[in-house]
N, C-alpha and C positions, 0 to 999 in steps of 0.2 A: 433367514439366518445370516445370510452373506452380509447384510448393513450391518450385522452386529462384530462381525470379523473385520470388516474394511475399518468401520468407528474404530475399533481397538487397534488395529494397523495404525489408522491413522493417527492417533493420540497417541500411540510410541512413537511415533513419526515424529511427530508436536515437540515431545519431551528429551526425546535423545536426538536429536537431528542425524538418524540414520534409521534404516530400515531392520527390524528381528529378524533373528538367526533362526531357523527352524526349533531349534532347543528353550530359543523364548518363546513360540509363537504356544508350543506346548503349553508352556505355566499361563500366557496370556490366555488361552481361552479354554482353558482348565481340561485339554486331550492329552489321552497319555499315547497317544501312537504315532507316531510321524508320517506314518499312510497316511491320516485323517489330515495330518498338516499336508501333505504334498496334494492331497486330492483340493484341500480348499484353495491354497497355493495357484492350481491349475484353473479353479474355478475364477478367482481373481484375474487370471493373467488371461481367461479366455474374456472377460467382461471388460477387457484393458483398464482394468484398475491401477495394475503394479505392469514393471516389463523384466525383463532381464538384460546387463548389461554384457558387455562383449565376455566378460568372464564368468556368468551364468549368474551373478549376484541379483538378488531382489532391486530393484528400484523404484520409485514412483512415477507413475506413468503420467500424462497430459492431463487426466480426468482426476487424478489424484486431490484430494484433499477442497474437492467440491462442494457446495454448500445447497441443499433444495431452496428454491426460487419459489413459491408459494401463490404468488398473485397482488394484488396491490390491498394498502390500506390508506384510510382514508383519516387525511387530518384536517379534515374540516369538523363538520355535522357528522356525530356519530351513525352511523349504517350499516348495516348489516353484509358482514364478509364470509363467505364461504372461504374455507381452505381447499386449495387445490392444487396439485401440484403443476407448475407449468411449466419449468425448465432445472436446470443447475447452473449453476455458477462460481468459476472457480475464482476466489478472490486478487488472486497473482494475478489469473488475466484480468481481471476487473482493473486492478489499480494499476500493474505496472505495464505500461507496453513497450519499455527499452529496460531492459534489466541489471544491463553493464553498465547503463551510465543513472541507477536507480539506487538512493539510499533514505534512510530515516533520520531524523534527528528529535531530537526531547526538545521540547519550548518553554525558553525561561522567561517570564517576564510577562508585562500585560500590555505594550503597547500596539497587540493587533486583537485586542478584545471585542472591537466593534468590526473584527470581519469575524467574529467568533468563533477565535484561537485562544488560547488558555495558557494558561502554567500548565506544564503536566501532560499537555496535550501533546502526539505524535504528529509528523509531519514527514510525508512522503514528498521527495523533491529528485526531481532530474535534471542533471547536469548540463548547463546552459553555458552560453558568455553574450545571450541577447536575451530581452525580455520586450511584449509589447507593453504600452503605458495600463497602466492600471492592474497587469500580472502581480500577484505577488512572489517574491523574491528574497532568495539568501545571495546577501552582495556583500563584498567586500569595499567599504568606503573610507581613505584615507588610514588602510591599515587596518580597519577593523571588521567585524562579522556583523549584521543583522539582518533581520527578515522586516521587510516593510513593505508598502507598495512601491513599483517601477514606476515614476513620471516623469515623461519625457513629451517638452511644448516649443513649439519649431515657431521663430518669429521674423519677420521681413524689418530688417533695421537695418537704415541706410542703403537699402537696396541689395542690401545681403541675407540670407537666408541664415538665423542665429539657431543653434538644439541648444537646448538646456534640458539635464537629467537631475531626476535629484530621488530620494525616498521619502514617501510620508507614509505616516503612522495612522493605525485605525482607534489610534485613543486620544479623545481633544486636551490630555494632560500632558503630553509629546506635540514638540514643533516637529515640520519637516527636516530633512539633514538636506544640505546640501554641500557637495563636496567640497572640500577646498585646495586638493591635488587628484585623487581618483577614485573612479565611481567605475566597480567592474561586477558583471552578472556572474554566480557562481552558480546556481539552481534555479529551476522555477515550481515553484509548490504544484503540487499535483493530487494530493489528497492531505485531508486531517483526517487524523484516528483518535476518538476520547471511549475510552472504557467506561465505563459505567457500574 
């Protein structure tokens, strides 16, 4: 019964981005006694689901809003998969491993379709001001914002060692940009998110 109290913890969690009062945990899982919330409460806080913060408030703990890990599937040749549980996984730590310097943005447009990025599609990116060649990239170039690939190709001319940086696009209806005053790293992509 505990998964079906955490699931509903968590999915008020989801929807109010804060943690139930004991008075809602009531209506949420349809008890009328607040013993029966405090006992589950307890049960939760000993499974370190939830914690308490310095002023006894509900929080979400480290395991919080974990997902079952099941095993793998196969995208070849159809074969036969047992379900099985093998781990959890929390998708925060999954995608984000700096969080202060971790944000999202919506993607407009189609010119990174052939690294298959979308209109519509999310984009998890962390704050950078370097990238290496072929990273992709939210840059700021000659004033403006876009996400392309980072290319940067180092040449011996004249006896001098020449960088050149520029952005190309993953759609061949898009030239490359290259700068004509400044080419600076603002992000480096770090995950795509498409709903389905």
């Amino acid at each position: 019964m505990r998964n079906v109290y955490q699931n509903k913890i968590e999915s008020f969690f989801s929807s109010n981005k804060r943690m139930p009062t004991y008075s809602e945990m009531m209506k949420l899982f349809d008890l009328k006694s607040k013993n029966a919330i405090f006992k589950i409460v307890n049960k939760l806080l000993d499974e370190g689901i939830v914690e308490k913060d310095h002023l006894g408030r509900l929080i979400p703990a480290q395991s919080f809003g974990e997902i079952p890990m099941l095993g793998f599937v196969t995208a070849g040749l159809p074969a036969s998969v047992e379900e099985e549980l093998t781990d959890t996984i929390n998708l925060d730590n999954f995608l984000i491993k700096n969080k202060a310097f971790t944000y999202m943005l919506e993607v407009d447009g189609d010119s990174m379709i052939d690294a298959h990025i979308e209109k519509g599609d999310m984009v998890l990116v962390e704050k950078a001001n370097q990238a290496k060649d072929m990273e992709i990239v939210i840059a700021e170039v000659d004033g403006e914002f876009t996400m392309k690939y980072f290319r940067r190709s180092t040449t011996l001319t004249a006896g001098k060692m020449k960088e050149k940086v520029w952005l190309e696009p993953a759609n061949k209806k898009y030239k490359p940009i290259y700068p004509e005053n400044s080419l600076n790293v603002i992000a480096v992509l770090k995950a795509v998110i498409r709903k389905y």
